[in-house]
C-alpha positions as CSV (number, residue, x, y, z in Angstrom):
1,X,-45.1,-68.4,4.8
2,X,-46.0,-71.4,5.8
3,X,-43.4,-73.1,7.5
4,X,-41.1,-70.7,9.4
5,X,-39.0,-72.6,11.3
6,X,-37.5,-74.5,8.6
7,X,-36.0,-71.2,6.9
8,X,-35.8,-69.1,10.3
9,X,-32.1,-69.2,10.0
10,X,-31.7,-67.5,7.4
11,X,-35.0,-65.1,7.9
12,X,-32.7,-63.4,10.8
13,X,-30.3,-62.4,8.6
14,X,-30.5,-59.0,7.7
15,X,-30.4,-59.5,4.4
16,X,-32.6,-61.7,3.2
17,X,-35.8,-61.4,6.0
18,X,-39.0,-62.5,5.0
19,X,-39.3,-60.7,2.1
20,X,-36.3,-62.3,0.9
21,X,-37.3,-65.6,1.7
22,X,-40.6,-65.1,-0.4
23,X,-38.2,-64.3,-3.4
24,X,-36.5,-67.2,-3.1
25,X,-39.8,-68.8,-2.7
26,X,-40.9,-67.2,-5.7
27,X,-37.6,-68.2,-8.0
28,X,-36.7,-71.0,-10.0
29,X,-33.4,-72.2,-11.7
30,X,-31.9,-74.4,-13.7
31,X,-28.5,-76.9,-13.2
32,X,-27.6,-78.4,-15.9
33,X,-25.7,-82.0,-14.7
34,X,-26.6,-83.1,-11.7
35,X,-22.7,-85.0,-11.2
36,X,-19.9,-83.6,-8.7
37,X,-21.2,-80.0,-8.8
38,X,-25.0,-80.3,-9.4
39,X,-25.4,-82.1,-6.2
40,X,-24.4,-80.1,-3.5
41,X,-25.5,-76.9,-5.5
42,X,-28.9,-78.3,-5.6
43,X,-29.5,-79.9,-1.9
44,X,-28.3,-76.2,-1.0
45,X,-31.3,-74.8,-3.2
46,X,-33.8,-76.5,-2.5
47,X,-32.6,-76.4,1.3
48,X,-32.7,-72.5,0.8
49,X,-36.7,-73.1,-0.5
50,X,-36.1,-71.9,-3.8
51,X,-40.0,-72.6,-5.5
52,X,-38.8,-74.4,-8.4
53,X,-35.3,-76.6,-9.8
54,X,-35.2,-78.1,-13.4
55,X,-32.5,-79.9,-13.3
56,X,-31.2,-81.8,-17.1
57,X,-28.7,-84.6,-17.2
58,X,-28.4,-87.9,-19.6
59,X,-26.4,-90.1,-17.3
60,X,-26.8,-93.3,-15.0
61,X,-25.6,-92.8,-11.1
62,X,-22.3,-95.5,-11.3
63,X,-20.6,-96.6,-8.3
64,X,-17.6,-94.3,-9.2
65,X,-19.6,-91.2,-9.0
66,X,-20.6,-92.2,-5.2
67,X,-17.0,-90.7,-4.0
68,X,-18.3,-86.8,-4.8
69,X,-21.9,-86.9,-6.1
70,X,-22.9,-86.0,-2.2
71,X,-26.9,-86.7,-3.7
72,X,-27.0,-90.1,-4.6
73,X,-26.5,-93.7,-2.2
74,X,-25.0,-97.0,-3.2
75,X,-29.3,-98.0,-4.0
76,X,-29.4,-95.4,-6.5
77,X,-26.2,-97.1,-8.9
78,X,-28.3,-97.7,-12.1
79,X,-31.1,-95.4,-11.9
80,X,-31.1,-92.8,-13.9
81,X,-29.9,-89.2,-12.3
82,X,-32.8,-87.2,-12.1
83,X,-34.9,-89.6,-11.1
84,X,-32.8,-90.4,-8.1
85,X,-31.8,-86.7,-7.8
86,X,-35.5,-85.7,-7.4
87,X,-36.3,-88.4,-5.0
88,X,-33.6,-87.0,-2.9
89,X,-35.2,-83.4,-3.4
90,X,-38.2,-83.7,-2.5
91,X,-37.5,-85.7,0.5
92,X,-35.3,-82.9,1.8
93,X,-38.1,-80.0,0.9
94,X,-41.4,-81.2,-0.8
95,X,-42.5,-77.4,-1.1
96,X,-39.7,-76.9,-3.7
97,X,-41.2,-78.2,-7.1
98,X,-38.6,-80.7,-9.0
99,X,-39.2,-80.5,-12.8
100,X,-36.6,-83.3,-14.2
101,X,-36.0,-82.9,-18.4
102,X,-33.6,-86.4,-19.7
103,X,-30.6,-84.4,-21.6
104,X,-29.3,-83.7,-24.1
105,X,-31.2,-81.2,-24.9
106,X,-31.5,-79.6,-28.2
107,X,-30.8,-76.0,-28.8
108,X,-34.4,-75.0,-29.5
109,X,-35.1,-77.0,-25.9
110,X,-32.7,-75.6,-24.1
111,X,-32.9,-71.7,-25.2
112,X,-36.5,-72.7,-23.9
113,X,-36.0,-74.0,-20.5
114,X,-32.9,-71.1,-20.1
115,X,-35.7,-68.5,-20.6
116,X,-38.0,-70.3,-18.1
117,X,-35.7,-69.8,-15.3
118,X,-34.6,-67.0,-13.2
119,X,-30.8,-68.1,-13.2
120,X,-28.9,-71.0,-14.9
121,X,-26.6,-73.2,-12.7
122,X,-24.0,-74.7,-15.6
123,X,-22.6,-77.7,-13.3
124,X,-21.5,-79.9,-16.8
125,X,-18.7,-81.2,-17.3
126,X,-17.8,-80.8,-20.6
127,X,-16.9,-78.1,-23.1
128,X,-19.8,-78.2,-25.7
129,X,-22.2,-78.6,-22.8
130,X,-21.0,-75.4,-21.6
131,X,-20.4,-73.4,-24.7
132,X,-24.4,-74.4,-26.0
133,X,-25.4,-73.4,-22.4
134,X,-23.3,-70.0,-22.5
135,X,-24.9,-69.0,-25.9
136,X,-29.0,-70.0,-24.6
137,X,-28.0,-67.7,-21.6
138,X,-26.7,-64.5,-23.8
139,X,-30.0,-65.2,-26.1
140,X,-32.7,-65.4,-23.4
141,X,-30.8,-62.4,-21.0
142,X,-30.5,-65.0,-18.2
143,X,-27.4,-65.0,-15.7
144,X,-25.1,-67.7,-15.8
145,X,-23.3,-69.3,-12.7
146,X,-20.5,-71.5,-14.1
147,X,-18.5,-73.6,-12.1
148,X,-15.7,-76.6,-12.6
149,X,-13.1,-78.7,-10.6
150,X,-11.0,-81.0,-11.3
151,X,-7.5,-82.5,-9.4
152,X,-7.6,-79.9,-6.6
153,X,-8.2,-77.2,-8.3
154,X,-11.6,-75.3,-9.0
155,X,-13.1,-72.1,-10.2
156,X,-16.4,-70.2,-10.7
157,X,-18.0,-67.4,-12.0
158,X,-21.1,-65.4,-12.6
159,X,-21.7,-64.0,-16.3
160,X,-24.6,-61.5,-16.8
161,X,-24.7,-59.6,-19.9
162,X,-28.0,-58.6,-19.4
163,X,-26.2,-55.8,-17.5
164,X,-23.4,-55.6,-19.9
165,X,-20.6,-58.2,-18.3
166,X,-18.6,-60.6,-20.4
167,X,-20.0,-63.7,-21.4
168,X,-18.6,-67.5,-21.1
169,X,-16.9,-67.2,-24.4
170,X,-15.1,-64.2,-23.7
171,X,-13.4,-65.9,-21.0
172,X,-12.9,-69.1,-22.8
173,X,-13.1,-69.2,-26.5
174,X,-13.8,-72.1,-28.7
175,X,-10.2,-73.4,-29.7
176,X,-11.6,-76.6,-30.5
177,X,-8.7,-78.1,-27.9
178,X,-9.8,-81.3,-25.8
179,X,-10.6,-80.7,-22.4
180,X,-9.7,-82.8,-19.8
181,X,-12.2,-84.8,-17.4
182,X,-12.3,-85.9,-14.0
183,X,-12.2,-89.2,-15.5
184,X,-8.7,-89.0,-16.9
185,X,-7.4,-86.7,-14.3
186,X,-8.9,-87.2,-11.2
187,X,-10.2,-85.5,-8.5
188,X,-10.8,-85.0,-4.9
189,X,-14.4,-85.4,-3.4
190,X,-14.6,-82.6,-1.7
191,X,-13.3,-79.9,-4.2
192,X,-16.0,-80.2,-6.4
193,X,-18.3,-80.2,-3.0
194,X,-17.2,-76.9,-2.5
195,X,-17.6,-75.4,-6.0
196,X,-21.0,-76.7,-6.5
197,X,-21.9,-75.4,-2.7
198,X,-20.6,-71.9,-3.8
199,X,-22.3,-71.9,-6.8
200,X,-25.3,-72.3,-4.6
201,X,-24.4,-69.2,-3.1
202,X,-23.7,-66.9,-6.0
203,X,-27.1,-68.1,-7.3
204,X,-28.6,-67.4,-4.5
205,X,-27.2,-63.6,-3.3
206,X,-28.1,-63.2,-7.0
207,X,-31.7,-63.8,-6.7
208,X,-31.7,-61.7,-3.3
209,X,-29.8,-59.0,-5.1
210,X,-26.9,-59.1,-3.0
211,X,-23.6,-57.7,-4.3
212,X,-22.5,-58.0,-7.5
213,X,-20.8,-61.0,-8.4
214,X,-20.9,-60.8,-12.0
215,X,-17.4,-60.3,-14.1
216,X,-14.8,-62.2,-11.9
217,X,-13.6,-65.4,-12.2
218,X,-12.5,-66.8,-8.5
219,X,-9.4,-69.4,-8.9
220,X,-9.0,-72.1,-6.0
221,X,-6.2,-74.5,-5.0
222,X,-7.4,-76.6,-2.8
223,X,-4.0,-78.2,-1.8
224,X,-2.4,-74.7,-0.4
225,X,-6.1,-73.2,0.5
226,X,-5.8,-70.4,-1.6
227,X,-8.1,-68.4,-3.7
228,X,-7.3,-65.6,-6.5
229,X,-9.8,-63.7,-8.1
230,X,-9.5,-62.1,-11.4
231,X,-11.3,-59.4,-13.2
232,X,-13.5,-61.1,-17.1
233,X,-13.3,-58.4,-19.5
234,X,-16.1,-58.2,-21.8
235,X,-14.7,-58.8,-25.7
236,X,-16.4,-56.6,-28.0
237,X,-15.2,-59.3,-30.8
238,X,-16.5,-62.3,-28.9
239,X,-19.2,-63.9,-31.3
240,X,-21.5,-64.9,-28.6
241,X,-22.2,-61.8,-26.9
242,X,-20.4,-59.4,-28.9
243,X,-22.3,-59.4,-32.0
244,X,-25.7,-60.5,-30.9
245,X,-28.6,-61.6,-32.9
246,X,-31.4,-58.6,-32.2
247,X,-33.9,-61.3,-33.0
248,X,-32.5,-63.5,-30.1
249,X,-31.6,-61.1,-27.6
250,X,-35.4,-61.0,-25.6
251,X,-36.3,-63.5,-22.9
C-alpha cells in the first residue's frame, strides 16, 4: 500500500485491515448528482481511497447551492459541477481516479456506466432521475444506495436484488404525482450533509461486506433527532424487478 498513514485509521479497525483497505482500493462507484447529497458522500469516498468515482451531473454550481453542497466554494459559482467537483477530489486524494460524464445520460449510457461500477450512489434529486437509475441497477445486478432530504427530514436505503431484496420501485411506485424539491420546500444544510455522509457509509460496509443493509428504509427527523427504520418488502408484481427481462438481467 503505498501510503499508510493516510488510511491508518481506519486499517486498525478490525474490520476492514489491510485487506480491506485494498478492496476499497480496488472498487469503484458511481453518484449520480453531485448537489446536497453527492458532496459529502463523495469527499467521504474518496477520503476512504476508494480507486475509482464517476460521478454524472448536468448542472452549474449557483450561489444558492453553496449553503449545503459542502464540495464547492463561492470561486466555483458558474463552473460546471464535475469539473469543480473533481478539482476538489483529486486535491483531497489524487490516488482515487475521478472519471466525470456531463448528464443526462441516456438509458443505453447509463445501464453502461451502472454495470461499470461496483455500487451506485443515487444522490438525484428528482423522480425520473431515480426511477431510470433504479431500473439500470435491477438490469446490470448492481446495488443501489438511495438517499433524499428535504425540510428536516431524510431517509435512505440500500436495494440489492442481486440477492433477492426489493427494488426502488417496490418501495416507491410510479404514480406519475409531482414530487417536491428542495427548491420549493426548503431545507436545512446539514440534513442533507448527513444523508449523503451515510450513504457514504452504507456504500462503503457494502464493499467491505459488512452487515447487511439491504431491504430497510431508515426514516430521519432531524428536528426531534429521531430515526425509524422500516422493513422494504420485495413486490412480486413490481414491473421493474418483478418481472425481469432474462435478456437484461447479466452485468
Amino acid at each position: 500500500m503505498s501510503d499508510f498513514a493516510r488510511y491508518s485509521r481506519q486499517i486498525v479497525l478490525r474490520e476492514v485491515g489491510v485487506n480491506g483497505q485494498q478492496l476499497l482500493r480496488d472498487s469503484s462507484a458511481l453518484l449520480v448528482g453531485v448537489g446536497g447529497l453527492g458532496a459529502p458522500a463523495a469527499l467521504y469516498l474518496a477520503g476512504a481511497g476508494l480507486g475509482r468515482l464517476t460521478l454524472t451531473d448536468k448542472d452549474r454550481v449557483e450561489p444558492s447551492n453553496l449553503q449545503r453542497q459542502i464540495i464547492y466554494r463561492g470561486s466555483d459559482v458558474g463552473r460546471s459541477k464535475l469539473d469543480a467537483a473533481a478539482d476538489a477530489l483529486r486535491a483531497l486524494n489524487a490516488e482515487c481516479a475521478i472519471e466525470v460524464l456531463p448528464g443526462p445520460l441516456d438509458e443505453t449510457a447509463l445501464l453502461a456506466t451502472v454495470r461499470a461500477a461496483d455500487i451506485v450512489l443515487d444522490c438525484s434529486d428528482n423522480f425520473p432521475t431515480r426511477v431510470a437509475l433504479n431500473a439500470a441497477c435491477v438490469a446490470a445486478r448492481k446495488p443501489l444506495v438511495s438517499g433524499a432530504a428535504i425540510r428536516f427530514e431524510g431517509q435512505l436505503a440500500l436495494f440489492d436484488t442481486a440477492r433477492g431484496g426489493a427494488c426502488y420501485a417496490c418501495l416507491y411506485p410510479d404514480t406519475g404525482e409531482a414530487q417536491e424539491t428542495c427548491e420549493e420546500a426548503g431545507v436545512l444544510g446539514p440534513s442533507v450533509g448527513v444523508v449523503g455522509s451515510l450513504q457514504a457509509l452504507l456504500a462503503i460496509k457494502h464493499l467491505l461486506g459488512l452487515g447487511d443493509d439491504a431491504g430497510r428504509l431508515h426514516l430521519w427527523d432531524a428536528l426531534r433527532m429521531s430515526w425509524r427504520s422500516l422493513n422494504i418488502p420485495r413486490d412480486p408484481h413490481c414491473p421493474v424487478c418483478g418481472h425481469p427481462n432474462p435478456g437484461t438481467r447479466h452485468g
